[in-house]
N, C-alpha and C positions, 0 to 999 in steps of 0.2 A: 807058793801062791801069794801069800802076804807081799812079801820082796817085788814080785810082777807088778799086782796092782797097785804100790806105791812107785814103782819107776814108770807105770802107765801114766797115774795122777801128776808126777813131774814131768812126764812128757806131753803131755795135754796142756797144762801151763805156759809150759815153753810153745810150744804151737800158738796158744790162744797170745800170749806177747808177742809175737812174730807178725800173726796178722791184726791185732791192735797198729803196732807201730809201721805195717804198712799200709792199712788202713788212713791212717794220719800222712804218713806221706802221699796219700793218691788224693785224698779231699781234700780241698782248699777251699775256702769261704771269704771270700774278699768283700769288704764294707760297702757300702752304699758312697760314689764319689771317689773310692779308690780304686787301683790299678796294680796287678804285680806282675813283673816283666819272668819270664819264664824261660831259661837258660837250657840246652840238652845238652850233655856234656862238656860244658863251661862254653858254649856259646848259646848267642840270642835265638830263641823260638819264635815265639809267639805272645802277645799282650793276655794277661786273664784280666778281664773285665768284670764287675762288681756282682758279687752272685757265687752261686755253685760251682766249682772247676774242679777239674777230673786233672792229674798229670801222670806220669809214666815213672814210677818209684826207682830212687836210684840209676835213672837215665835221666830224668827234670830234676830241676829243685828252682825255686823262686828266688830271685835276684835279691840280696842283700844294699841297702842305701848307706853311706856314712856321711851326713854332710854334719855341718858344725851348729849344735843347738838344735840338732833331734835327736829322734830316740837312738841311740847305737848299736848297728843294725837290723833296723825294721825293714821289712821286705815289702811291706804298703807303700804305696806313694798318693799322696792327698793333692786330688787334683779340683780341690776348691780355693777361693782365692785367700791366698795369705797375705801377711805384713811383718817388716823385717825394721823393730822401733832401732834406728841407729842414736847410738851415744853422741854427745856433742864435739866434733872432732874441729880443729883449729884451719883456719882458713885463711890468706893472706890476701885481701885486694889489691886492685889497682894501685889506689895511692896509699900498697904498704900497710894496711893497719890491718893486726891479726884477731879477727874474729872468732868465736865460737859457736855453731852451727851443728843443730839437730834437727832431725826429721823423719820421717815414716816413708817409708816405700811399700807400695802395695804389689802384690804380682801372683801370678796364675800358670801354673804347667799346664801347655795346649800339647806339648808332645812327650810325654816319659820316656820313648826311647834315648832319644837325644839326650834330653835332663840325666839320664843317667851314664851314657856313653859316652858324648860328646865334653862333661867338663866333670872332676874328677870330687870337686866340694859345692855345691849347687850354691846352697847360701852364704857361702865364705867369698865365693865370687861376685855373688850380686854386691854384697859389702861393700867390697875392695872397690868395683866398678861404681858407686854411688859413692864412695870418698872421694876417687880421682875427677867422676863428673861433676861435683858440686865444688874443688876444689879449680878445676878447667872456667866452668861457667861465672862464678864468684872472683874469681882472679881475672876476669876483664871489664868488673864494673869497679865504681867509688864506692866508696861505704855509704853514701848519702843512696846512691841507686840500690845497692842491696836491700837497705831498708825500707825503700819506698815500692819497689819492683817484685815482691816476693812472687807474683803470681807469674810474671815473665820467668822467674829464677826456675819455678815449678814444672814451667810448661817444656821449659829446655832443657831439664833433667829426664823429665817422663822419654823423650823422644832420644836424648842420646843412651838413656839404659837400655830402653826397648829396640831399637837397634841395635846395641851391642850384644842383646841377650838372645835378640832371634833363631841364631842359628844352637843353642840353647835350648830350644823348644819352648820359652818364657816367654810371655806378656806380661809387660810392665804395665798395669793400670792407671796408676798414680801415682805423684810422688808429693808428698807435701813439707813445708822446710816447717818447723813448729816455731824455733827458738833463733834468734838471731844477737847475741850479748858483745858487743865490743869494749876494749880493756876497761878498766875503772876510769885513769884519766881520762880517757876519751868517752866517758859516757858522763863526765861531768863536765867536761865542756862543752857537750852537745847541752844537757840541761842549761848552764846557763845560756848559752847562744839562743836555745828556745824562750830563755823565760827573758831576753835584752829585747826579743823580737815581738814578743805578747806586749812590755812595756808601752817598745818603739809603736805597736798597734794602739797602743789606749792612748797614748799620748797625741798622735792624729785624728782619733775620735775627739778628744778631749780640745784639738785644737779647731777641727773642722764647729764642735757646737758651738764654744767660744765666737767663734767668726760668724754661725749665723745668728746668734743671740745679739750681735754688738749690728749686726746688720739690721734685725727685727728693731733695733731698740730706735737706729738712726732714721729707721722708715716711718 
């Protein structure tokens, strides 16, 4: 009898972990703003939206994400609006002078399916696509326009990512350039060009009073 009821109490155990851990597979609790995409037999279901879900154990399981600079893999997807701070990457204009330019891209998942199906690293892509369109858009102006145009630079960025990112499931929000640094000589000869032009300015003040003092005096 002893021998029974301790193979009973190990068999009750094993029961009770059985349906624990399928317990854990059938509920799912998905965040407030997240979304987890729901796979039956290694294809696409059904979207579970933020809240209590129910799946089919061992027939479901929720979709795993890998993109570059998240978790690795979390089965959430965060569909509140993000920002991806790029590094200051090297940029060549028009007439030839290579700058260094950094910026913030803002963006928002309106479709998870796609975000997950349709491209293989979500934010590795946005990246690469935000290098090549600021390196596109930057390479057909002077450096005098780059620096005086940032808001045209910004406005032409937003529209060629969010384009490219559509079928994606992405909206691009925003994009803003922060930092715009050209080489050291060439930022010393912009200083003085600035400070010969302040001169050439006071000097024209300086002559214009000159002329009406010598006029007041003659009157």
């Amino acid at each position: 009898m002893p021998e029974l009821f301790g193979f009973g109490a190990i068999f009750l155990v094993f029961i009770g972990i059985a349906l624990l851990t399928i317990a854990l597979k059938t509920i799912k609790i998905v965040p407030q703003s997240s979304v987890l995409l729901i796979e039956r037999l290694g294809r696409f279901h059904r979207v579970a939206n933020s809240g209590l879900n129910i799946i089919v154990p061992f027939f479901e399981a929720p979709r795993a994400v890998y993109w570059s600079g998240g978790r690795p893999g979390a089965t959430s997807i965060d569909l509140r609006e993000q920002f991806i701070d790029m590094p200051p990457q090297p940029v060549i204009t028009r007439d030839n002078v290579t700058i260094n330019v950094d910026s913030v891209v803002y963006w928002q998942i309106t479709d998870p399916t796609k975000a997950v199906y349709e491209v293989a690293d979500l934010v590795g892509a946005l990246v690469q696509l935000t290098i090549t369109g600021m390196r596109s858009v930057m390479g057909e102006m002077d450096l005098d326009h780059t620096l005086s145009n940032r808001d045209q630079i910004n406005a032409k960025l937003r529209i060629i990512l969010d384009e490219a990112t559509d079928k994606w499931g992405v909206k691009v929000t925003r994009v803003d350039v922060k930092n715009i640094n050209p080489p050291e000589d060439v930022r010393i000869t912009m200083e003085k060009q600035m400070t010969a032009e302040r001169n050439r300015r006071a000097l024209i003040l300086q002559a214009e009073g000159d002329k009406q003092a010598a006029i007041t005096r003659a009157e």
